[in-house]
MARFINU-84958 format. One record per residue (C-alpha): x, z, y; residue in three letters; residue number from 1. Coordinates in pm, whole numbers. Layout:
N
       px       pz       py   rest    nr
        X        Z        Y    ala   NUM
...
# end
This chain:
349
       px       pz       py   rest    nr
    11485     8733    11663    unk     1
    11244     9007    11846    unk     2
    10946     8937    11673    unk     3
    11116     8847    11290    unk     4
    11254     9197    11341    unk     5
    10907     9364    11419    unk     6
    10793     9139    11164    unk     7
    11018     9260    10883    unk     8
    11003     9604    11033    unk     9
    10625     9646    10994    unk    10
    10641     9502    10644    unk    11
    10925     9803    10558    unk    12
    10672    10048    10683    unk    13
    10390     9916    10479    unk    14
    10613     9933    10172    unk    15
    10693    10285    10314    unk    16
    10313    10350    10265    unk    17
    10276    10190     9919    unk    18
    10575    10429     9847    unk    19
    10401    10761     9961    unk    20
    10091    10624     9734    unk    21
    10286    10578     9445    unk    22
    10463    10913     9476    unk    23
    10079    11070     9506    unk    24
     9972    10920     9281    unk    25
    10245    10998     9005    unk    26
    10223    11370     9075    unk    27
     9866    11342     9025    unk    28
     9927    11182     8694    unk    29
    10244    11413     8619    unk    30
     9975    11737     8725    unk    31
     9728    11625     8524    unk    32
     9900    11597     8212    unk    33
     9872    11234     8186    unk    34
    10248    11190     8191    unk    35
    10213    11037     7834    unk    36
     9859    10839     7823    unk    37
    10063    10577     7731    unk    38
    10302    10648     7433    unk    39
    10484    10329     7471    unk    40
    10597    10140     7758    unk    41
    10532     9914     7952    unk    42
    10219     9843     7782    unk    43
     9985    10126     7692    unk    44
     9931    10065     7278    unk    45
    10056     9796     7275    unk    46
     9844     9602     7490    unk    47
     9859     9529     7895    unk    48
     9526     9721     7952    unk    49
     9381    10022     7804    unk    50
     9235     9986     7471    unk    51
     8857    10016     7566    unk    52
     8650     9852     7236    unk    53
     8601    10098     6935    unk    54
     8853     9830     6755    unk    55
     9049     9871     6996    unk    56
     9081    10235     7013    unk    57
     9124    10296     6604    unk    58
     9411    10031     6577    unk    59
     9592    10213     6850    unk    60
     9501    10541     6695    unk    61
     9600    10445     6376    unk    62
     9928    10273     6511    unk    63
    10032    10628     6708    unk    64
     9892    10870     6494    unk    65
    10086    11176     6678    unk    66
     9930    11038     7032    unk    67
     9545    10969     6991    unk    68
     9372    10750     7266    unk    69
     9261    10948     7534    unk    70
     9155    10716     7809    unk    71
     9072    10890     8082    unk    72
     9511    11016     8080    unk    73
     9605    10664     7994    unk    74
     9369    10481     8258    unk    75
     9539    10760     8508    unk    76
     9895    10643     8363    unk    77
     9827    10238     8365    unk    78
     9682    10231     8730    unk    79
     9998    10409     8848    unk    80
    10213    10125     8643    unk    81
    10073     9905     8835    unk    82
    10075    10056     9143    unk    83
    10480    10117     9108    unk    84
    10465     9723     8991    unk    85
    10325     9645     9302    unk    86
    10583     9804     9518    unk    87
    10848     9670     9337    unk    88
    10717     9334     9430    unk    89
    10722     9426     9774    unk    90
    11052     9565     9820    unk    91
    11168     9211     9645    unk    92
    10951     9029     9898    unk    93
    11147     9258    10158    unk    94
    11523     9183     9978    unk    95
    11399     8813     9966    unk    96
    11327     8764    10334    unk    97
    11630     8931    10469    unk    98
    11892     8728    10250    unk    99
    11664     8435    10420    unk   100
    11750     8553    10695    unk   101
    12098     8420    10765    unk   102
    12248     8712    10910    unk   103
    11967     8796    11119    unk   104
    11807     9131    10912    unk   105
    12021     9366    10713    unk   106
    12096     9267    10342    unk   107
    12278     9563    10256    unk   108
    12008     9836    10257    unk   109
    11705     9566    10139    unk   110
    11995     9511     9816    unk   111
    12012     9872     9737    unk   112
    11641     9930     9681    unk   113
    11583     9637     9486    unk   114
    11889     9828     9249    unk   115
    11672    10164     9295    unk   116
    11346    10059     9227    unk   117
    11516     9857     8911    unk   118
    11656    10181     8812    unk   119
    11285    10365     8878    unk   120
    11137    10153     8606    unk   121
    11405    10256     8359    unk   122
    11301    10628     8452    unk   123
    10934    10559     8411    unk   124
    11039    10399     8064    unk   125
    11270    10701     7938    unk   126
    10991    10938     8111    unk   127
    10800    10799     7802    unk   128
    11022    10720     7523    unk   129
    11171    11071     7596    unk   130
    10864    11202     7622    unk   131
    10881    11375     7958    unk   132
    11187    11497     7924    unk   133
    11309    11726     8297    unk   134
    11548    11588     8393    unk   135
    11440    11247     8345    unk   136
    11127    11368     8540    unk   137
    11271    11509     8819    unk   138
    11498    11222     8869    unk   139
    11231    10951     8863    unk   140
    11011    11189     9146    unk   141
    11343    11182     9349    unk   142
    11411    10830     9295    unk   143
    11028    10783     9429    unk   144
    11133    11005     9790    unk   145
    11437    10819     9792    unk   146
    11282    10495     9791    unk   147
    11057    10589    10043    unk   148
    11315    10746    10275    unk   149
    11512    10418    10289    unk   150
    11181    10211    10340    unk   151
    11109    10413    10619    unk   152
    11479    10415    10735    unk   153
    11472    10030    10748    unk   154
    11124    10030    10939    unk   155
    11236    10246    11208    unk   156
    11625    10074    11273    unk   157
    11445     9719    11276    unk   158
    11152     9844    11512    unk   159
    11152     9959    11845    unk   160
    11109    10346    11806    unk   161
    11287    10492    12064    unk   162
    11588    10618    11963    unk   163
    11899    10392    12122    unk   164
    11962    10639    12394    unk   165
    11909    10996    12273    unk   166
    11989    11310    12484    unk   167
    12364    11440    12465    unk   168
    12246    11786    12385    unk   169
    12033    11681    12086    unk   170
    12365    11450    12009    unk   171
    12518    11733    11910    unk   172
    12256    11851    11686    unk   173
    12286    11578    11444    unk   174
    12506    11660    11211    unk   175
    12282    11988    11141    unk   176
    12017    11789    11144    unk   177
    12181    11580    10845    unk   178
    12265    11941    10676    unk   179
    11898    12006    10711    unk   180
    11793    11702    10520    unk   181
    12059    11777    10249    unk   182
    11902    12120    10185    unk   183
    11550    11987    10204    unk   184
    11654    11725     9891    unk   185
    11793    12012     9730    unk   186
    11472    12235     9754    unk   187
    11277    11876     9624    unk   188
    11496    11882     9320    unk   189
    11453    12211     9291    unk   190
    11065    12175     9310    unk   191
    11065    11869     9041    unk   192
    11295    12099     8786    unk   193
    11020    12376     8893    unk   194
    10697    12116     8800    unk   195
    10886    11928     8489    unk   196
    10970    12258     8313    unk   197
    10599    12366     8420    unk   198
    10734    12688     8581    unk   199
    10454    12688     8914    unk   200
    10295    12973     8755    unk   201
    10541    13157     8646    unk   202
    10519    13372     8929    unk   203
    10144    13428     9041    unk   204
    10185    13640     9329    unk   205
    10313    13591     9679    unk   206
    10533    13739     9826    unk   207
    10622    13894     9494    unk   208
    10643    13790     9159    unk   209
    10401    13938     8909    unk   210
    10285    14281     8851    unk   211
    10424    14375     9183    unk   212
    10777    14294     9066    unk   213
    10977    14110     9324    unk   214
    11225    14060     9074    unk   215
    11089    14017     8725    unk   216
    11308    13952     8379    unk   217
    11487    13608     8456    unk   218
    11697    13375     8245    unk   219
    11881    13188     8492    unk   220
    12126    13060     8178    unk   221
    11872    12908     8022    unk   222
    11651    12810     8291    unk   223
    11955    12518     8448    unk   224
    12047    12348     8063    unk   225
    12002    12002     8204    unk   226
    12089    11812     7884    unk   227
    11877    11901     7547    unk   228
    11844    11751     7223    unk   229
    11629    11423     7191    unk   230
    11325    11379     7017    unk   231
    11124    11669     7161    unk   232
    10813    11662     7276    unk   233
    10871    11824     7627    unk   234
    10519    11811     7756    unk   235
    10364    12160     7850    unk   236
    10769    12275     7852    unk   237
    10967    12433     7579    unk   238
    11098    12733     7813    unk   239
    11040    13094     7761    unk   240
    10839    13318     7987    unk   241
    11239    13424     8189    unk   242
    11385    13131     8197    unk   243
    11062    12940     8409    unk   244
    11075    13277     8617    unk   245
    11428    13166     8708    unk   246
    11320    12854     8826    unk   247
    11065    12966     9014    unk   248
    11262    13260     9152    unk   249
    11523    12974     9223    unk   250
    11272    12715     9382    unk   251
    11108    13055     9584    unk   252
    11488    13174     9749    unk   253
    11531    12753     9826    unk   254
    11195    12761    10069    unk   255
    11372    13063    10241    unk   256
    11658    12904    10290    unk   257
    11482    12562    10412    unk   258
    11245    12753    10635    unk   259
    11538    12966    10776    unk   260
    11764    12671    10854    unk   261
    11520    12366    10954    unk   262
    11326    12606    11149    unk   263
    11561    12737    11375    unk   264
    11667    12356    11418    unk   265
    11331    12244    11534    unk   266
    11315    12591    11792    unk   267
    11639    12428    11925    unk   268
    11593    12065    11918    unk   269
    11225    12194    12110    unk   270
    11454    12411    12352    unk   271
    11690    12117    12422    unk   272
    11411    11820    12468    unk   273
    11445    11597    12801    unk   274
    11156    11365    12675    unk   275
    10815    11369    12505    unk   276
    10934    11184    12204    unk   277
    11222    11418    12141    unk   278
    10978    11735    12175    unk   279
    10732    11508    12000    unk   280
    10964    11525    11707    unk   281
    11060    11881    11701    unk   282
    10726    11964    11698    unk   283
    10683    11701    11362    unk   284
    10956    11914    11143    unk   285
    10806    12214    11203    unk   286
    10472    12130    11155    unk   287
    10587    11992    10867    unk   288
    10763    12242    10715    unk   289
    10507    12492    10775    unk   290
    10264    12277    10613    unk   291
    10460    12228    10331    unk   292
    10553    12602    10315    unk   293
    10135    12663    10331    unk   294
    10067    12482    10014    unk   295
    10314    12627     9823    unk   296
    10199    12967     9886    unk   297
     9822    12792     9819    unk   298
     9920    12684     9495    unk   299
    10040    13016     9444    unk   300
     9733    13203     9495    unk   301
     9473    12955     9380    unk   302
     9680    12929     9030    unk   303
     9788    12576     9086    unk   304
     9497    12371     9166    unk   305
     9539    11984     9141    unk   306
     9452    11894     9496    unk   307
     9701    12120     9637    unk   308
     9948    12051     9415    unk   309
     9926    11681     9477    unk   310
     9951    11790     9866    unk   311
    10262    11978     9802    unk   312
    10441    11667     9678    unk   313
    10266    11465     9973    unk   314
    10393    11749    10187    unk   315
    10741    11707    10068    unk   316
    10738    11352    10151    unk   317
    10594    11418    10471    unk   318
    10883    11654    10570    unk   319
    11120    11414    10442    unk   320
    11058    11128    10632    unk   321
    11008    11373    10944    unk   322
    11375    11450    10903    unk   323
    11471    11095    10875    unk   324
    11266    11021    11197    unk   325
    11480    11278    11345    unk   326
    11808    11121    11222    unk   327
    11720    10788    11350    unk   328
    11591    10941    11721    unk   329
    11957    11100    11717    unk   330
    12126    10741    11564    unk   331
    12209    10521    11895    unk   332
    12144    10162    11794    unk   333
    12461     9997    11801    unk   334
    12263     9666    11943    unk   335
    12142     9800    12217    unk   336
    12472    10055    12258    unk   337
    12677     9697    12263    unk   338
    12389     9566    12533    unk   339
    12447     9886    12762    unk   340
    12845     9848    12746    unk   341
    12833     9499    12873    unk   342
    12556     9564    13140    unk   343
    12808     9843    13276    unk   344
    13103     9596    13263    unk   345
    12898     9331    13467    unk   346
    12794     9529    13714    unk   347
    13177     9726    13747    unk   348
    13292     9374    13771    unk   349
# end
């Protein structure tokens, strides 16, 4: 049973990996402007592969006249197809060998990401056929940190990261710790409405806005309409200059908030540490979060370059799965809390 759970717990954590790859990988696409390479899904023109022969290019020109061939944006947009392909294989091959299992690996949470990752491809279609519409966008980049929060949930409950006996002052902690990680998906939301309605700029000074403003002309009213009519092109946004300062504005006051709240918890989960894992991961969330924090200011000031912009969703991951490292150090394992109880018994006995 030992080794089938380290077994099914280092396949988790490589699915975990492909995870953080695919959600790199689709921000670099998403940054790039590459979101719609591909016009039609899941092929790209019609065919499985990029059309590549002069032939090939002028039907597919010819057949989506409003979205010529370029193939540099739809190579970009095919690879990471097949990338999120290939993780959905893997998180079947995951669902597969723990209904195998007979009771001895957890179906429940293996079930639910088969249903998410089902639900991710019908994002990635409707990010198309919707043509990159926000909120379709932003749900289908927190769909991708979902799935890799649970993959990385499963890898550490089936492995043997310490966490089964955790400090009773950091106990305590955990429910703020589980307010921290609701505030952190908030500020991710935040950041994909912020990216989807192309609104990074808007702002681009730090700390303040623009011409020295710290609070520019913002249309929070229109900057939060989550449901708009079909059939527009969304690509580049269809904002005004106030309403993606709002956002921004909105997505800037979130980072306080985050860095306010999750910083002060990792000061007191260092403060309250008994063991080197426990400071270990103190010192994780906040070097994640200021790492994070860094590259949003960077993108900022350098006007949005790719690389760092790609970081900043790597970053976000990063903190996220800190936080759920955190969680699962403060989680006793009921196993082993069952395997304690009975050792006391014996030996009061």
């Amino acid at each position: 049973m030992g080794s089938k759970r380290t077994t099914f717990s280092a396949l988790a954590a490589l699915t975990a990996l492909l995870a953080l790859v695919v959600i790199l990988f689709g921000a670099y696409v998403r940054l790039s402007d590459a979101g719609l390479g591909c016009p039609d899904w899941p092929g790209c023109y019609g065919r499985l592969g990029v059309p590549s022969t002069p032939e090939a290019i002028d039907r597919a020109n010819r057949a989506f006249p409003e979205r010529p061939v370029e193939t540099a944006k739809a190579w970009k947009e095919m690879v990471h197809r097949y990338l999120a392909g290939a993780l959905g294989g893997a998180i079947l091959l995951l669902a597969l060998s723990a209904w195998w299992s007979r009771g001895r690996l957890p179906t429940g949470l293996p079930s639910l990401l088969v249903a998410l990752v089902v639900f991710q491809g019908l994002l990635g279609m409707w990010t198309v056929t919707l043509r990159v519409m926000p909120v379709v966008v932003t749900a289908h980049l927190a769909g991708g940190l979902a799935t890799l929060a649970l993959l990385w949930w499963l890898a550490l409950r089936q492995s043997n990261f310490p966490g089964s006996h955790p400090a009773p002052a950091l106990m305590r902690l955990r429910p703020w710790v589980w307010g921290g990680l609701a505030l952190v998906c908030i500020q991710i939301l935040l950041g994909g409405w912020t990216s989807t309605n192309y609104a990074a700029l808007a702002c681009t000074e730090f700390p303040t806005c623009y011409g020295g403003r710290w609070w520019p002309p913002a249309d929070f009213g229109a900057a939060f309409v989550i449901r708009r009519d079909l059939g527009i092109d969304y690509e580049f946004g269809v904002l005004d200059s106030a309403a993606r300062t709002a956002i921004h504005l909105t997505h800037r006051l979130g980072a306080l908030v985050v860095l306010l709240y999750v910083g002060a918890l990792s000061l007191i989960i260092l403060r309250r540490a008994q063991t080197g894992i426990e400071r270990g991961m103190g010192i994780a969330v906040a070097a994640a979060l200021c790492l994070q924090l860094g590259l949003g200011i960077a993108n900022i000031l350098g006007h949005l370059p790719l690389a760092v912009a790609v970081a900043h969703n790597g970053g976000a991951a990063l903190l996220l799965i800190a936080l759920v490292s955190l969680i699962h150090l403060l989680t006793p394992d009921r196993q082993a809390t069952a395997t304690g109880v009975a050792e006391m018994s014996r030996n009061s006995s």
